[in-house]
N, C-alpha and C positions, 0 to 999 in steps of 0.2 A: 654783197654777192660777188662783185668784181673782182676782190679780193681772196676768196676761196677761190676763184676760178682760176685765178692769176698764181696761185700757191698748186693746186693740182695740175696744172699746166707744166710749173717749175718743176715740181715731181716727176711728171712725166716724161720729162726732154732731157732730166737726168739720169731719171733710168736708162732709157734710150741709146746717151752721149755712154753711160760706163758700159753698155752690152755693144758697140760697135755698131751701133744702127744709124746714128745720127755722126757725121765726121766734126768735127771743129779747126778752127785754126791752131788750137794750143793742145793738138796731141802729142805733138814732138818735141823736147824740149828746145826752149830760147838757147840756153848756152851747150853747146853738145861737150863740151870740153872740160868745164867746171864747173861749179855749183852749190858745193857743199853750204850752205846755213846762209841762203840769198837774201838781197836786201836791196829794193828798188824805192828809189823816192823821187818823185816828178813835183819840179816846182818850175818856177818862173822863167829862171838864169836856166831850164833844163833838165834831163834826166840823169838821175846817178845809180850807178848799181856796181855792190859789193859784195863781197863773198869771202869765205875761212880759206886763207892760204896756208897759216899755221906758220910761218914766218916773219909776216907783218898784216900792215893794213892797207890796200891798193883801194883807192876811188877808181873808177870810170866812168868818165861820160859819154853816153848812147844816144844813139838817133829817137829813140822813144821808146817807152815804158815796157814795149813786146816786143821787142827784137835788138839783141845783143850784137848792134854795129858801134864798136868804139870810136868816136872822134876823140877822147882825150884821155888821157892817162898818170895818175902817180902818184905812186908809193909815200906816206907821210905819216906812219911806224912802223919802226924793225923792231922782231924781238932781242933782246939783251938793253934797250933803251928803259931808262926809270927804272930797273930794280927787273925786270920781266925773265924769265928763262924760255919762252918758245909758248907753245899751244895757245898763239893765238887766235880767237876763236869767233863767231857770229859777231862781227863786227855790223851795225848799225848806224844807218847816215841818219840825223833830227835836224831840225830849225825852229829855235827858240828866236823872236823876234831877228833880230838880223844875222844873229850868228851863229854857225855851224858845230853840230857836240855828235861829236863820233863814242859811242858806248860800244865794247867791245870786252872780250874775257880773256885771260892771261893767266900760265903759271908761273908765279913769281918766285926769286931767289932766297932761299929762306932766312938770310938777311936782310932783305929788304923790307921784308912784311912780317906781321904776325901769325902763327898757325893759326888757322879762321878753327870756330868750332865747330865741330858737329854733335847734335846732342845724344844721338842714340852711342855714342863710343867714347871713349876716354881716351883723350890725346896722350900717342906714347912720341915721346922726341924721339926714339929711335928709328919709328918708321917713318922713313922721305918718302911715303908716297906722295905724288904731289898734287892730290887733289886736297890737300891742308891747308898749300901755299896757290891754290885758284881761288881769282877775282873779278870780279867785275872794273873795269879804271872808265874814265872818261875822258877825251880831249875836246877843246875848246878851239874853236876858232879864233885866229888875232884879228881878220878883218870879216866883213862878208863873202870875199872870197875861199868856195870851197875847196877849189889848190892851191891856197894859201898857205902859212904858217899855222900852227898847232901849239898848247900849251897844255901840257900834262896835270891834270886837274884832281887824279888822284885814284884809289880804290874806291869802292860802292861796299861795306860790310855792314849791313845790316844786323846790328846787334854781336857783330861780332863772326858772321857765320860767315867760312867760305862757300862761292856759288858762282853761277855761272848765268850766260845768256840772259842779261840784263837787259831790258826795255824799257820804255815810260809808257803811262797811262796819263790821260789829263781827261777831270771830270768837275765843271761849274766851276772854273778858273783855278781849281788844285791842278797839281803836280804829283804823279805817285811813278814808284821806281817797281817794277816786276818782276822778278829775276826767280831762276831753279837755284835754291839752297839746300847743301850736302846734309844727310841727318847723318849719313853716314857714308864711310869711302861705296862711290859708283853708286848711294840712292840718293836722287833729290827730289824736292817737295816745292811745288809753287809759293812762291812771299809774294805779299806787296807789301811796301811803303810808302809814307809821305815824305814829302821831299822840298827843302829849304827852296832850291834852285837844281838844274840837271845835275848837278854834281856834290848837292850838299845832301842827306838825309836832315828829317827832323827829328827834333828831340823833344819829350814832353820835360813837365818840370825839376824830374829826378834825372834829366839829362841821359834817358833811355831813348833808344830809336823807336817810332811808331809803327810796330809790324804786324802782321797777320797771318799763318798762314793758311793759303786757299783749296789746296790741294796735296797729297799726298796717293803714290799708287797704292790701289784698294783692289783693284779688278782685276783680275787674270792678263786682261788683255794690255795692263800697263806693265808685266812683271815677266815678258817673255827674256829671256836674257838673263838680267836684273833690273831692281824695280828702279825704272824712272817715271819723273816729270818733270820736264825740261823745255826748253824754246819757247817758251809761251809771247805768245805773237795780240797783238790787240785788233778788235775790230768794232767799227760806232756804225748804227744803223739806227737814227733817228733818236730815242733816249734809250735806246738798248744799247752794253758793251757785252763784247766775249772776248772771251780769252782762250785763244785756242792753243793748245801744246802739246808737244809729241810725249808718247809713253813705250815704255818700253826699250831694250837694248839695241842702239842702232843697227850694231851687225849680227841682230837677233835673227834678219830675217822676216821677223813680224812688229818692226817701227810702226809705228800709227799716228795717228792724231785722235786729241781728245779736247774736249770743251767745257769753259764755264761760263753760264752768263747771267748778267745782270739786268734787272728790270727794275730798281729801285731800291730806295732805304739806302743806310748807311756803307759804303763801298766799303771800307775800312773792315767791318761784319762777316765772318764766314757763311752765315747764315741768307746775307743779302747775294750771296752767290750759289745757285745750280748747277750741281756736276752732273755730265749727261753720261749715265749707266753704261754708255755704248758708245765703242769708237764713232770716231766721225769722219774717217778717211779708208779706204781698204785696194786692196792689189787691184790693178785692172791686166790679168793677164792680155786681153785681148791688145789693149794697148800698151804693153809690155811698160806698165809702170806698177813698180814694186816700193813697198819703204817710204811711202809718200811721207814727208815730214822737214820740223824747223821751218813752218811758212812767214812769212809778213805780208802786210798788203795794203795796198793800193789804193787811196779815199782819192778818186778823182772828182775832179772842179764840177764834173757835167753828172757826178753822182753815182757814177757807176764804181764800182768797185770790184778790185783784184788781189787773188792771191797769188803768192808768188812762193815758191816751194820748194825743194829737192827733193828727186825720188831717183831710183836706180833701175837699168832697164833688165834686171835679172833680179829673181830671189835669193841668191848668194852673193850678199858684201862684197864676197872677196872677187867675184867675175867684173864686174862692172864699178864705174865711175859714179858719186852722185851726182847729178845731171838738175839744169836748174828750167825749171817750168812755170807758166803762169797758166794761169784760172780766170773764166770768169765768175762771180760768185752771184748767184740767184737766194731766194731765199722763200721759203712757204712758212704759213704760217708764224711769221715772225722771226724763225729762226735759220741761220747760214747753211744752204747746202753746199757742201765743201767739195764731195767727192763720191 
């Protein structure tokens, strides 16, 4: 009974918090300045938070997890380093036992790399588009120190595909790798993998990658623009995981967020994952956030958890900056309410 109560409770303080009845502290965003494809991670040594500058990869360290005060700073990838040509992209702070693996997306030189595939088109060498030559790479840390040194650890191609906005998932001591991969130029489709270590995929015994993929847009609401699926952000609540990612064309106007989750059985399984029919994020004009999308989030110590987000403070891309936000995330009945 507590538990219904506590879930229509949560309902209710949500509907509330999106019609402007109830205020919060995270209506405004954290970073008023930047934001595009955020990425906070609170550990021991501190908070860290990063973001697509499209140039390279900057760490910052913050006073704490909801408010964008830098005490520390620095830059530790430019693009044109390892083969990369620019569009670097949702860059990702992790901690694998003691060391640091920054996952981030890059358009690489088309020397440097292979044209990734995409299956719904037939690769012509003529056209440089360059979402051929986008990938996911990985850097390692050389000490435990996060502004430390770095070692370029490699591309992420999963079978081959080029793709983007790479994450890890870890479920009963596995390693799996997440990422939007291209079917074709400007559509992608949710993977996962299994994964050697943060930087290696696995291979079964035909020395194929272990892939799956989870998602593809089907609904209207992923296909305003053109069709994506992308960003997919991870989230654990108890034996439950989701996976939450944006649909839709960023400067569609109508960015979203959408969800998959897991409750059991084999992860690996398309089937062991529920796509929910209906976005899971929407405009709050009152709070003048539009575009809400590319979130990650927040498993803190004391339980609580947060997402952490970009959105834009107008309906038109072109007027405004994406602006970066946190959430607290509640949940009814078993499942995230996000927005």
């Amino acid at each position: 009974m507590n538990s219904i109560i506590s879930s229509f409770t949560a309902i209710i303080m949500a509907a509330l918090t999106f019609l402007g009845l109830v205020a919060t502290p995270y209506d405004e965003p954290i970073d008023k300045i930047n934001g595009g494809d955020p990425y906070i991670i609170e550990d021991e040594s501190g908070c860290y938070y990063t973001f697509t500058t499209g140039g390279g990869i900057d760490i910052f360290q913050i006073e704490s997890f909801d408010t964008i005060n830098v005490t520390r700073q620095k830059t530790i990838f430019w693009a044109g380093e390892h083969g990369t040509d620019g569009d670097i992209w949702a860059p990702e702070i992790h901690k694998f036992g003691d060391r640091w693996y920054i996952v981030a997306t890059a358009k690489f030189k088309p020397d440097a790399v292979p044209a990734g595939k995409m299956p719904y088109i037939i690769f012509n060498k003529n056209n440089d588009n360059g979402d051929y030559y986008r990938y996911s790479f990985v850097l390692e840390s050389k000490t435990e120190d996060i502004f430390g040194e770095y070692e370029f650890k490699g591309i992420i191609a999963p079978d081959g595909l080029s793709n983007l906005d790479g994450t890890y998932l870890q479920k009963d001591g596995k390693l799996y790798f997440v990422c939007a991969a291209y079917m074709k130029v400007a559509y992608q489709s949710i993977y996962i993998c299994e994964m050697e270590n943060p930087y290696t995929l696995k291979t079964d015994k035909r020395g194929k990658h272990i892939i799956q993929k989870l998602s593809s847009p089907i609904y209207q609401w992923e296909k305003n623009g053109w069709d994506v699926n992308e960003g997919p952000a991870v989230l654990y609540k108890g034996d439950s995981i989701f996976i939450v990612y944006s649909a839709s064309g960023y400067s569609s106007g109508k960015y979203c967020m959408g969800m998959l989750s897991y409750d059991g059985g084999n992860i690996m399984k398309k089937s062991s994952w529920d796509k929910s029919p209906v976005r899971v994020s929407y405009h709050n004009p009152i709070k003048e956030i539009y575009s809400a999308g590319h979130c990650s989030f927040i498993h803190r110590d004391n339980g609580e958890i947060y997402m952490v987000y970009h959105a834009n403070k107008t309906q038109d891309f072109a007027e405004s900056p994406r602006l970066t936000y946190i959430k607290k995330v509640e949940f009814a009945f078993g499942k995230p309410i996000l927005m």
